[in-house]
C-alpha positions as CSV (number, residue, x, y, z in Angstrom):
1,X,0.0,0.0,0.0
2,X,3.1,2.5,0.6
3,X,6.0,3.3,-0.6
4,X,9.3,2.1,0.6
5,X,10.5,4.7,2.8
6,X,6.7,5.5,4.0
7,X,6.5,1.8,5.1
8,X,10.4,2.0,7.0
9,X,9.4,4.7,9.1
10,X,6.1,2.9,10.0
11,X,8.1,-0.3,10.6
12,X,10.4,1.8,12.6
13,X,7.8,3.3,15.0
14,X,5.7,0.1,15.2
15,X,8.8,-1.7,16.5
16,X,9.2,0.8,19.0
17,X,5.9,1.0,20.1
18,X,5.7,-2.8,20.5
19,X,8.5,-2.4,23.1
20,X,5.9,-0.2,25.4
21,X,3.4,-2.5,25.1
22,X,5.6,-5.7,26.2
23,X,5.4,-5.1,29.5
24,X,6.9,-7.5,32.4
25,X,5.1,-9.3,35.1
26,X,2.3,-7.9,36.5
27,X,2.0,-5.2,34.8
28,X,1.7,-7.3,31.8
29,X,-1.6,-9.0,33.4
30,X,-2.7,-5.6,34.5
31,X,-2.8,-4.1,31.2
32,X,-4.3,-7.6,29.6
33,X,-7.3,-7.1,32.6
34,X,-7.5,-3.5,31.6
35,X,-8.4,-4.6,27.8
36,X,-10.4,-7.0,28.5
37,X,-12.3,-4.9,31.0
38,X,-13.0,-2.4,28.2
39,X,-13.9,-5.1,25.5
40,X,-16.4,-6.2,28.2
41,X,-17.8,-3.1,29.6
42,X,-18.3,-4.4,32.6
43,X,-17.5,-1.5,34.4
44,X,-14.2,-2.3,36.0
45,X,-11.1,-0.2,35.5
46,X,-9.2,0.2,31.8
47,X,-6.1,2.2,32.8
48,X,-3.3,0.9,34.9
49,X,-1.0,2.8,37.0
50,X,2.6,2.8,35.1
51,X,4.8,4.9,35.2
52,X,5.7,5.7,31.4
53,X,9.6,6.4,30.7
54,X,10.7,9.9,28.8
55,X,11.4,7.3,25.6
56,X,7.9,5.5,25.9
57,X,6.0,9.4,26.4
58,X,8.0,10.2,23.3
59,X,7.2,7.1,20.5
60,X,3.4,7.0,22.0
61,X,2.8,10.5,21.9
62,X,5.3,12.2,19.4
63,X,5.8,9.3,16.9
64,X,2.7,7.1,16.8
65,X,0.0,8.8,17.4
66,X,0.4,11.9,15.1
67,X,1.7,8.9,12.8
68,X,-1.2,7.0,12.9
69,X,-3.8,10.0,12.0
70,X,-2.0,11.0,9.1
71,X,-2.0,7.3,7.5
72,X,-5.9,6.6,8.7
73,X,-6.7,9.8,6.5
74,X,-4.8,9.0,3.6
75,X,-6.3,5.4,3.8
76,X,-9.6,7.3,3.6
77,X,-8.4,9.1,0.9
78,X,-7.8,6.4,-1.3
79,X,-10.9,4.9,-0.2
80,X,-12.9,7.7,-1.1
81,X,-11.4,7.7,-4.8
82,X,-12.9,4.3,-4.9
83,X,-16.3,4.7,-3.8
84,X,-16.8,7.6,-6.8
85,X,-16.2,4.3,-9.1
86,X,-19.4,2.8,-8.4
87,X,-23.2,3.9,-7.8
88,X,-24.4,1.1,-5.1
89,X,-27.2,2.4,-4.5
90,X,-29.9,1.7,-7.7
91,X,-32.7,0.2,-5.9
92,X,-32.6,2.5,-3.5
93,X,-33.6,5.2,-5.6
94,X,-31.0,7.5,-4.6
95,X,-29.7,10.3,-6.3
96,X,-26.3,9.7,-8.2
97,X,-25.1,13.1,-8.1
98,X,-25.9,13.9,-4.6
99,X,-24.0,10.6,-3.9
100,X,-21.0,12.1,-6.0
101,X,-20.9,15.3,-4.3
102,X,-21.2,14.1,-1.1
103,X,-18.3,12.1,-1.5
104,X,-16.3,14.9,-3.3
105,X,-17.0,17.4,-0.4
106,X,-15.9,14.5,2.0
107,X,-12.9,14.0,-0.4
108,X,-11.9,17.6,-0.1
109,X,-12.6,18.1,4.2
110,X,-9.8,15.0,4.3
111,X,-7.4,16.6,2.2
112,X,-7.3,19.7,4.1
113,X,-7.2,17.3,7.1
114,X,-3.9,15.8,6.2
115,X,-2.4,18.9,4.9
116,X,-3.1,20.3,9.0
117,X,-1.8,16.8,10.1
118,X,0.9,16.6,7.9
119,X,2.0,20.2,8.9
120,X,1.2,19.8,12.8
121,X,3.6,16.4,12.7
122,X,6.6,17.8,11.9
123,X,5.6,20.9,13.4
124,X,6.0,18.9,16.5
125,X,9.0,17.0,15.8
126,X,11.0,20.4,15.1
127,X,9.6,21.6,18.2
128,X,10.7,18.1,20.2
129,X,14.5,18.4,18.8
130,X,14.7,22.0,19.3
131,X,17.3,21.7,21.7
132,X,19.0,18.5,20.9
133,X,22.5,17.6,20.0
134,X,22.1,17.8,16.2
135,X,19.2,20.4,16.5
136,X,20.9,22.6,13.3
137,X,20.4,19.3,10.6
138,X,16.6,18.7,12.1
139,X,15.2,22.1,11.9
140,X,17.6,22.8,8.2
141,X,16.1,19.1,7.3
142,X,12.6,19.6,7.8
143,X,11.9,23.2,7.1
144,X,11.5,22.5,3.4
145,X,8.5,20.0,3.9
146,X,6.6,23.1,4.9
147,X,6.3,24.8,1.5
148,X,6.5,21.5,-0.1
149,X,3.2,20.1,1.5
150,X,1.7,23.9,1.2
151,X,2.7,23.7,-2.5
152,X,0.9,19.9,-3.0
153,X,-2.4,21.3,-1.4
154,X,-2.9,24.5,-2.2
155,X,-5.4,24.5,-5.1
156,X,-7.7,22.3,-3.0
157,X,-7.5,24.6,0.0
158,X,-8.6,27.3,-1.7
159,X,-11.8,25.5,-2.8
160,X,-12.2,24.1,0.9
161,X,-11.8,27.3,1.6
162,X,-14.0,29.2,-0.1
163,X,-16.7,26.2,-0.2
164,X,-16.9,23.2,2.3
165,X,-16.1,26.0,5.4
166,X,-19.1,27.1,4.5
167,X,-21.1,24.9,3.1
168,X,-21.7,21.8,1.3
169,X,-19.2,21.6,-1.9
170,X,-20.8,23.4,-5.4
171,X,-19.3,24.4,-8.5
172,X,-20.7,25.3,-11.8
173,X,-20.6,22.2,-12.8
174,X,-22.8,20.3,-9.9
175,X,-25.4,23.2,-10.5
176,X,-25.7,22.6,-13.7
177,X,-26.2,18.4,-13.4
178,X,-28.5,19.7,-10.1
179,X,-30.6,21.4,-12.6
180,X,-30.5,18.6,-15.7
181,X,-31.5,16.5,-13.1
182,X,-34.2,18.0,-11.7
183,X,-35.8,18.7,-15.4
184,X,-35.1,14.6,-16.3
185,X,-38.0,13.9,-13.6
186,X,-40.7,15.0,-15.7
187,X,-42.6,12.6,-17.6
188,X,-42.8,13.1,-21.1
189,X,-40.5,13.4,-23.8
190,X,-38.6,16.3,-22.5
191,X,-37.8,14.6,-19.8
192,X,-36.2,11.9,-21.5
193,X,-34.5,14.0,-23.3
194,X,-33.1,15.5,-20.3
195,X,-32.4,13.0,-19.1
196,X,-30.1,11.4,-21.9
197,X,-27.9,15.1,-21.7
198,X,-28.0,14.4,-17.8
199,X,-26.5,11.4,-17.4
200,X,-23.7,12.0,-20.7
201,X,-22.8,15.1,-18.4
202,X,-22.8,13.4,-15.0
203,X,-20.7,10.8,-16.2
204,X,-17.8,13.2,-17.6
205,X,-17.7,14.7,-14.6
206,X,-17.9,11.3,-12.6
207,X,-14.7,10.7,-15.1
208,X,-13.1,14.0,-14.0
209,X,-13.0,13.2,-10.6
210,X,-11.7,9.9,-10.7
211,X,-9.1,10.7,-12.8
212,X,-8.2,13.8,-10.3
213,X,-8.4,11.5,-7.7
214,X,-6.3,9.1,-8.7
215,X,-3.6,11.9,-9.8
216,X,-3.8,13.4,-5.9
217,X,-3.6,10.1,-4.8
218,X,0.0,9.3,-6.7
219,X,1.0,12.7,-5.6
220,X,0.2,12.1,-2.0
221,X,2.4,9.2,-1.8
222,X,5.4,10.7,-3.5
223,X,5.0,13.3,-1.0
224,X,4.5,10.7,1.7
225,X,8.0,9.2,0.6
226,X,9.7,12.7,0.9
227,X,8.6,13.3,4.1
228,X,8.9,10.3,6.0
229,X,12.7,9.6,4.4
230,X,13.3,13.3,5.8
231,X,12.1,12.4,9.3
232,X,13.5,9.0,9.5
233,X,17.0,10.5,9.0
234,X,16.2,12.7,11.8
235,X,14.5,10.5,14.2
236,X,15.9,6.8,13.1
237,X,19.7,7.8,12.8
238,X,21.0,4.2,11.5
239,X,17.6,2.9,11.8
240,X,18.0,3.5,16.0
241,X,15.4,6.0,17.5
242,X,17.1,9.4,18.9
243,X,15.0,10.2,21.5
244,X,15.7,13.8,21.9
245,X,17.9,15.4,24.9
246,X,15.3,17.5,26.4
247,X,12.2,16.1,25.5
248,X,10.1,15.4,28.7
């Protein structure tokens, strides 16, 4: 699903986090009670008291968690690109294009979600080495991801801007299909021709999308590979996690 250097760093921080989660003794049979106790709902406690070192705070909190949001969007992402394919939904009597633009304005709320996620993770990690030993190669290092991601997003956050903050996505081009389709429901021979013009229209611009889609989605993942090689340099010196000196 990802590129090499995408999947290294996520290799990298799962192996680390696995090390938090083996835990001796009994706080291993604590934390196995407290999962269990939350699978169950039965009411009993689903925290245990352990006390996390500096290095464990660090991968949960700085490293996996940030890392984890970013890749569950981009999953979503792709999905998304793949539900425009198909129309499920025929004997349902449902309308196509309001299933279309639904998932369009969806598509475009979770690109502007990963360019804030993308931004806030290394945001974060420059922040975390800002006074470590080899502070001047982090900050040089990941200061050009900033105008790269901005560069990648920004046609689409101008039309999330100026649309889906406000309301539900609309261009010229829904309107129009809004209108073609609204004429195709009347029942003579106008409406059939309407509804011939409507569905040769809806399915270019079906078309359109998927083939954006699926040029964002290439993009995504070559940016992806930039900016997880540029962290794992940082954070995975020789493949062995630098926690940094002052982190706490």
């Amino acid at each position: 699903m990802y590129e090499k250097a995408t999947s290294e760093y996520f290799e990298l921080v799962m192996t680390e986090l696995r090390t938090i989660l083996s835990l001796e003794g009994d706080d291993r049979a604590d934390l196995g009670q407290s999962i269990m106790n939350e699978i169950l709902n039965n009411g009993e406690p689903i925290t245990i008291d352990v006390q996390h070192s500096r290095r464990d705070l660090f991968i949960g909190n700085k490293l996996f968690r940030p890392m984890a949001e970013i890749m569950y969007t981009v999953e979503t992402i792709e999905e998304i690109s793949k539900y425009v394919r198909v129309f499920p939904h025929r004997k349902q009597n449902l309308s196509r294009l309001n299933y279309l633009k639904y998932h369009v304005s969806n598509y475009l709320n979770e690109i502007y979600i990963l360019k804030n996620r993308l931004i806030a993770y290394i945001t974060s990690i420059q922040r975390a080495y800002a006074k470590s030993h080899h502070t001047r190669n982090a900050s040089k290092a990941i200061e050009p991801l900033f105008k790269l991601i901005s560069e990648v997003f920004k046609a689409y956050i101008d039309i999330r801007g100026s649309h889906v903050h406000e309301k539900r996505y609309s261009n010229k081009e829904f309107s129009r299909l809004s209108t073609l389709e609204l004429l195709s429901r009347s029942n003579d021979e106008f409406g059939v021709i309407m509804s011939e013009i409507y569905m040769k229209s809806f399915r270019e611009i079906r078309k359109t999308w998927i083939l954006k889609m699926e040029k964002d989605v290439k993009a995504i993942h070559l940016l992806l590979e930039i900016y997880f090689s540029t962290l794992k340099d940082i954070i995975f010196p020789e493949n062995h996690l630098h926690v940094p000196d002052n982190y706490s």
